[in-house]
C-alpha positions as CSV (number, residue, x, y, z in Angstrom):
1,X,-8.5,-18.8,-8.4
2,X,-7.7,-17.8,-4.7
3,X,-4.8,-15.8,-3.6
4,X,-3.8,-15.7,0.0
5,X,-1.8,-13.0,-0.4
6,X,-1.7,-12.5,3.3
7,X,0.8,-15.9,3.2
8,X,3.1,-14.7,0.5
9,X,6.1,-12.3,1.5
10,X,6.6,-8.6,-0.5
11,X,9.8,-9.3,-2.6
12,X,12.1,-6.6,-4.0
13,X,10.6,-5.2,-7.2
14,X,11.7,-2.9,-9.7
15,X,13.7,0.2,-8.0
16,X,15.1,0.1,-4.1
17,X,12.1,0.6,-1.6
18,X,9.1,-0.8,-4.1
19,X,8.0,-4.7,-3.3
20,X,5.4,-6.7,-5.2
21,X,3.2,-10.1,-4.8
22,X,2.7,-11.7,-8.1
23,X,-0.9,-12.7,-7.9
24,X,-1.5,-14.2,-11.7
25,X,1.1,-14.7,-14.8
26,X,-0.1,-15.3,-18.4
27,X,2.9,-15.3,-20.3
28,X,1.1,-16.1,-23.6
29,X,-0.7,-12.9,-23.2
30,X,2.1,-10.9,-21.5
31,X,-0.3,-10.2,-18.7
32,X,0.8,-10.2,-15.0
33,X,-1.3,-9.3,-12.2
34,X,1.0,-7.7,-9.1
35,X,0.4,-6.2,-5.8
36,X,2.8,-3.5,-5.4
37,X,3.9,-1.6,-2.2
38,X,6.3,1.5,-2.4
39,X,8.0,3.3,0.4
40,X,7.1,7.0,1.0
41,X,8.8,9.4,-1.3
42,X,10.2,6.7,-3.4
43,X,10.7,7.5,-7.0
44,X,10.3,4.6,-9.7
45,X,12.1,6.5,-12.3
46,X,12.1,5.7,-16.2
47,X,10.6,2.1,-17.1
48,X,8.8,0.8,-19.8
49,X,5.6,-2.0,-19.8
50,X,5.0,-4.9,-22.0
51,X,1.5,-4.3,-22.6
52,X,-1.2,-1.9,-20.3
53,X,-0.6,-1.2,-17.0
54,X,-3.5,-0.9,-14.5
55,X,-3.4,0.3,-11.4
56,X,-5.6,0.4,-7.9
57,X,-4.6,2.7,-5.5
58,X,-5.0,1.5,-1.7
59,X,-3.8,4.1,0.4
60,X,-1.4,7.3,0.4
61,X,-0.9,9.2,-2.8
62,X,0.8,8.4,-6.0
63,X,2.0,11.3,-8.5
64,X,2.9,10.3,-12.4
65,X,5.0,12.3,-14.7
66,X,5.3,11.4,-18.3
67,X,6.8,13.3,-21.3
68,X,4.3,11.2,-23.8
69,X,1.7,12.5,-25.0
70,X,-1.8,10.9,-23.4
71,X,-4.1,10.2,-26.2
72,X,-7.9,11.2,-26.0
73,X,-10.3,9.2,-25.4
């Protein structure tokens, strides 16, 4: 599948100042593939995911807190 993601406009996302560009949804495997864009100094605050979230970083920095406990691999 192509995505022309150049041709598809940033829509609001989940907090003020974050956008995303759905590029693939497979809603019988609660999978969705985004592109996400966040303003400087934007905090997302508390959320929860469906299933695993993975993430590419493009640019700029991106800091994660979490009070749970990462398990070791």
């Amino acid at each position: 599948m192509i995505v022309r993601t150049e041709q598809m406009p940033w829509m609001p996302w989940a907090a003020p100042g974050t956008y995303c560009k759905v590029l693939h949804m497979d809603r019988s495997h609660v999978k969705t593939t985004l592109m996400i864009k966040v303003d400087a100094n934007t905090p997302l605050g508390k959320h929860q995911h469906m299933g695993d979230a993975e993430a590419y970083l493009l640019e700029d920095d991106f800091v994660l807190r979490t009070s749970t406990p990462r398990s070791s691999i």
